[in-house]
C-alpha positions as CSV (number, residue, x, y, z in Angstrom):
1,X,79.9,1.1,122.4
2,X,80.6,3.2,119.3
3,X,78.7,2.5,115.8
4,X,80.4,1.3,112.8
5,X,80.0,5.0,111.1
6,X,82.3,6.3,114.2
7,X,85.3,3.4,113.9
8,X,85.8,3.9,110.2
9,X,86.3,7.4,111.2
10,X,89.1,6.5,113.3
11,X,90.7,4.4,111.1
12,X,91.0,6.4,108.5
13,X,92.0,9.5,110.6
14,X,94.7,7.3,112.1
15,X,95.7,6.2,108.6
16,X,96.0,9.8,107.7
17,X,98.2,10.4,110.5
18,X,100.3,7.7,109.8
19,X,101.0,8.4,106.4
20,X,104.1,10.6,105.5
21,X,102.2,12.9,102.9
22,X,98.9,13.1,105.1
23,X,97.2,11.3,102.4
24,X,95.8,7.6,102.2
25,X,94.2,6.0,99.0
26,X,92.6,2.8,99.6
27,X,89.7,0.8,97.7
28,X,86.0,1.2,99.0
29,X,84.9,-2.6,98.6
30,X,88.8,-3.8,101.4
31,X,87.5,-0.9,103.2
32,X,84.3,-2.5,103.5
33,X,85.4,-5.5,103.9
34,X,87.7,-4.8,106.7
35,X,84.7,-3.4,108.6
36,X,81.7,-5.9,107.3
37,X,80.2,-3.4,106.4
38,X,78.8,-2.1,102.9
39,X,80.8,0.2,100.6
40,X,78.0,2.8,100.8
41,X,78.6,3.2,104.6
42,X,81.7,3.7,103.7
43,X,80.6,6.4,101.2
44,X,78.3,8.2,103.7
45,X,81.7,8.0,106.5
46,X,84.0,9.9,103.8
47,X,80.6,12.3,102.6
48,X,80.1,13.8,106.0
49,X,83.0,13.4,108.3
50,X,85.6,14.0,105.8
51,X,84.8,17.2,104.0
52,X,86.5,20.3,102.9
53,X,85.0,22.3,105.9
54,X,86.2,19.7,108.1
55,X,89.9,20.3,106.5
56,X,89.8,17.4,104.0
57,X,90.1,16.7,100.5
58,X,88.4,13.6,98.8
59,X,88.9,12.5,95.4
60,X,87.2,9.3,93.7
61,X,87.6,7.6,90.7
62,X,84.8,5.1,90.5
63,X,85.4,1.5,88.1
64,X,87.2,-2.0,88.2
65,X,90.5,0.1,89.3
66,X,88.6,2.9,91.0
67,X,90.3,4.0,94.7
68,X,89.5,6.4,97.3
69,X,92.1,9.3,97.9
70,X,91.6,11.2,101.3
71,X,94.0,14.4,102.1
72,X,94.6,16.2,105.1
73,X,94.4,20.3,104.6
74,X,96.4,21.5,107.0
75,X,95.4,25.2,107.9
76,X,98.2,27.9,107.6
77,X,99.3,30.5,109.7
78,X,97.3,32.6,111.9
79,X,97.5,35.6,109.9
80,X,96.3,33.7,106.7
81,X,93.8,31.7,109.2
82,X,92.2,35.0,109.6
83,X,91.9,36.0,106.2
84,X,90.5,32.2,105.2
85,X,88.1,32.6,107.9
86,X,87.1,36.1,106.8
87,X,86.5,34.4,103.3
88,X,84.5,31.6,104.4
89,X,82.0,33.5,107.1
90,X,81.6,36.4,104.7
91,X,77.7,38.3,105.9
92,X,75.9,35.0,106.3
93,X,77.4,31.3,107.5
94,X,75.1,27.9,107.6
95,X,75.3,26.0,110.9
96,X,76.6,22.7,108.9
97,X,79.7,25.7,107.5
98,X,79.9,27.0,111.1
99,X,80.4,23.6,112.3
100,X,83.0,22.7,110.1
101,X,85.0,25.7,110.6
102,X,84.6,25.0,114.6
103,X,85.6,21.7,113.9
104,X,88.9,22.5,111.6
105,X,89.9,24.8,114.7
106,X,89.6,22.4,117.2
107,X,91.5,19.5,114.9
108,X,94.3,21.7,114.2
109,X,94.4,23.0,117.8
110,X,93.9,26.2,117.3
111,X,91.0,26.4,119.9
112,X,89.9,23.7,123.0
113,X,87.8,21.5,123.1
114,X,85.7,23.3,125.4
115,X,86.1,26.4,122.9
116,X,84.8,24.4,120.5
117,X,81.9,23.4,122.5
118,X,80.8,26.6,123.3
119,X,81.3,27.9,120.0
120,X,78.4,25.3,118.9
121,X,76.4,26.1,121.2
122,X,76.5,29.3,120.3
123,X,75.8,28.5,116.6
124,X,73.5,26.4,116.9
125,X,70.2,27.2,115.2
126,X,68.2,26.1,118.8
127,X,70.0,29.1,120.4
128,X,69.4,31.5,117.6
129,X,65.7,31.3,117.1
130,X,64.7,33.4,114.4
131,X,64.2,32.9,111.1
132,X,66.4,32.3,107.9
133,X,68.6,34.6,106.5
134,X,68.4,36.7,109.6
135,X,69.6,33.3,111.9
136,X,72.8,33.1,109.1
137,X,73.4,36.7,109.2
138,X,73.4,36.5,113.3
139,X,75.1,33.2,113.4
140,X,78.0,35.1,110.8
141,X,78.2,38.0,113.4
142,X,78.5,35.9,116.6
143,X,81.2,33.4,115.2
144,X,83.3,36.5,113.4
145,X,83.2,37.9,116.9
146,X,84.2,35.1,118.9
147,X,86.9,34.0,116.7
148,X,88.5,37.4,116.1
149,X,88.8,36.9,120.1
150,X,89.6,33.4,120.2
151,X,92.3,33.6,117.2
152,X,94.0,36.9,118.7
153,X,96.9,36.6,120.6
């Protein structure tokens, strides 16, 4: 059974994809309502699986009319892919950054699923075992690497 943190996820990812301008707004207090949930799940949803690594943009206005506004980034060509890649790896990458730009890849269908998957575990700070900066510096290497091979065609 999936948790509660997982099906607001898909609800609003299917909202998104519904919309014409790949944007929803909604209120946080229907959205927890819908769910029977409280609005701070909802807050911790939008806070980790809806970032700007992730390819989404969140803006709140908090108050009696405050609303929730959720846009989809959609990533550009491949030639401007590369160069927004080369910006974001630069000489050191975080996992949680790594992740996101795995994730973004794999969403906009740029690389399988089972790309993806490999590319984690390569990044994953269990694999590198040594310790920081040098595990950001090697992680920055590895994915550069891989995705310069992934992305080319």
């Amino acid at each position: 059974m999936r948790n509660i943190s997982d099906l607001i996820e898909q609800y609003l990812k299917h909202m998104l994809k519904e919309s014409p301008g790949g944007a929803v707004e909604l209120q946080r207090n229907d959205l927890a309502d819908r769910f029977s949930c409280v609005p701070s799940q909802i807050n911790y949803v939008i806070s980790t699986r809806f970032t700007l690594e992730k390819g989404y943009m969140v803006e709140s206005k908090r108050g009696g009319g405050g609303y929730i506004r959720i846009q989809r980034i959609e990533l550009p060509t491949l030639s401007a892919l590369q160069v927004h890649l080369a910006e974001t790896i630069g000489d050191q990458v975080d996992q949680d950054t790594a992740e996101g730009i795995v994730y973004q890849l794999e969403e906009g269908k740029h690389i399988s699923k089972r790309e993806a998957n490999l590319l984690r575990a390569a990044m994953s700070r269990d694999t590198i075992a040594v310790k920081l900066p040098l595990r950001d510096e090697i992680r920055a290497r590895l994915l550069r690497a891989m995705l310069i091979t992934l992305l080319v065609k």
